[in-house]
C-alpha positions in Angstrom: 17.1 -2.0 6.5 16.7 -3.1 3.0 13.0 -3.1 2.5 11.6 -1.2 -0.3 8.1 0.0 1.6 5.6 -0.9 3.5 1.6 -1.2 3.7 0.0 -1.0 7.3 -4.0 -1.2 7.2 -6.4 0.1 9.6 -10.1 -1.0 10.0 -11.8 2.0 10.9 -16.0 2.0 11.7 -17.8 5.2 11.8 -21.5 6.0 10.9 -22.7 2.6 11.2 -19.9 1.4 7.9 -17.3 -0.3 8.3 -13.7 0.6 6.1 -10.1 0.3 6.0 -7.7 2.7 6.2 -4.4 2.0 3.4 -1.2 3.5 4.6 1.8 3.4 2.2 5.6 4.0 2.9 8.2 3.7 0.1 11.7 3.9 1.0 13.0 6.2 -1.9 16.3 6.7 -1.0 16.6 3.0 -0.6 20.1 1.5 -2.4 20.0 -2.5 -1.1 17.2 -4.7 -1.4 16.4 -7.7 -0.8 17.1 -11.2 -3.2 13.5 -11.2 -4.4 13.4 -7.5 -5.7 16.6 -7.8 -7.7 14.3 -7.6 -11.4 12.6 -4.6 -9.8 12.4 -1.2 -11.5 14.3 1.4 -9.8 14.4 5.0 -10.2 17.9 7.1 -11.2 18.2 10.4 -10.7 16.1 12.7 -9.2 12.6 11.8 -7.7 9.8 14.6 -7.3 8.3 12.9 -4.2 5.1 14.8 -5.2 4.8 13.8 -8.2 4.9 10.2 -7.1 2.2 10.7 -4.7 -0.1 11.9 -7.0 0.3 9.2 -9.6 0.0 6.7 -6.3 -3.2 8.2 -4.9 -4.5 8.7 -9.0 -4.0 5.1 -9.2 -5.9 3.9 -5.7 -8.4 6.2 -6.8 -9.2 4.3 -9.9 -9.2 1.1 -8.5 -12.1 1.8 -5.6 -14.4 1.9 -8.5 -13.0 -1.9 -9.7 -13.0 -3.8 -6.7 -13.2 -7.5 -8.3 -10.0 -6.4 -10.7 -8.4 -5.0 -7.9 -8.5 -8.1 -5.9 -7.9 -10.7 -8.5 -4.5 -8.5 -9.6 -3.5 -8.7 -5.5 -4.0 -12.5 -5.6 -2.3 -12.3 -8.7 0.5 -10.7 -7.1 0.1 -12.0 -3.1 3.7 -12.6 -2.4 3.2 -14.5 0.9 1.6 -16.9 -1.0 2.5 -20.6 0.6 5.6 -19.2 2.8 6.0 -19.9 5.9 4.9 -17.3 7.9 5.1 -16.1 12.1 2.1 -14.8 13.0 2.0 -12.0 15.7 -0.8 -11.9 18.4 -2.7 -9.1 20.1 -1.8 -11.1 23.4 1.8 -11.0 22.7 2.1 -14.3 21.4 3.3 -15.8 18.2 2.6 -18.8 16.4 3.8 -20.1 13.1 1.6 -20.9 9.8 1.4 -21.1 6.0 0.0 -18.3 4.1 -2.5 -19.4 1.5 -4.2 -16.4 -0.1 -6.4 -13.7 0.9 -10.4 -13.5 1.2 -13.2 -11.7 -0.5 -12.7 -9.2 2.3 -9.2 -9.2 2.1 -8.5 -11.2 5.6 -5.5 -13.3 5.6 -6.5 -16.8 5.1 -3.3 -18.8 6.9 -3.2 -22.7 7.4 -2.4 -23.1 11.3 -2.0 -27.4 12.1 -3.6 -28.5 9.2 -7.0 -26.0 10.0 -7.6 -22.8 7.8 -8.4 -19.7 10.0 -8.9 -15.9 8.3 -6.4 -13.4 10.2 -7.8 -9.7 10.0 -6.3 -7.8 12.5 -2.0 -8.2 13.8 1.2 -8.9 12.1 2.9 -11.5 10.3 6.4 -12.1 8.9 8.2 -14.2 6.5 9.6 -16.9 8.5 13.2 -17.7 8.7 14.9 -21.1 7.6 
């Protein structure tokens, strides 16, 4: 396809705490993306997958320490932001919704008929016109 990467979360709970799990996929051998990435940066040339890795995980590293900053510069950058979004769910079904931003905990907060509702576990996709 022509996405650029992917982030898939887990919750996990163990030892009486509760945490998340960040998984991060970047397609680097990706040529075609889509419309809304066209002003994006991309690499020429060689790519020492490695390399890239480590600044990634040096950066996520920082942040944990800066957790405020870290979720005002998501907000900042939430890209779902009032689209129209399908939401996925567990039961197999779907419904549609509006995605509005994200909470202190980093739930989904989605507008469903008019009624806010926080979506923590499932899937969601940019809806089609």
């Amino acid at each position: 396809g022509k996405k650029a990467g992917g982030i898939l979360c887990e919750s996990v709970f163990a030892g009486g705490k509760m945490g998340v799990v960040i998984g991060i996929g970047i397609n680097v051998s990706t040529t075609e993306f889509p419309e809304f990435a066209n002003n994006v940066p991309t690499c020429t040339g060689e790519l020492d997958r490695n390399a890239l890795a480590g600044k990634i995980y040096t950066y996520f590293i920082s942040l944990a320490s800066e957790r405020e900053k870290c979720l005002d510069e998501y907000r900042k950058r939430f890209y779902l932001k009032d689209k129209e979004i399908l939401i996925y769910r567990a039961n197999g079904s779907t419904e549609p919704a509006v995605a509005r931003g994200v909470d202190d905990n980093g739930g989904l907060i989605v507008e469903i008929d008019g009624k806010c509702e926080i979506i923590r576990t499932g899937e969601v996709t940019i809806r089609e016109k």
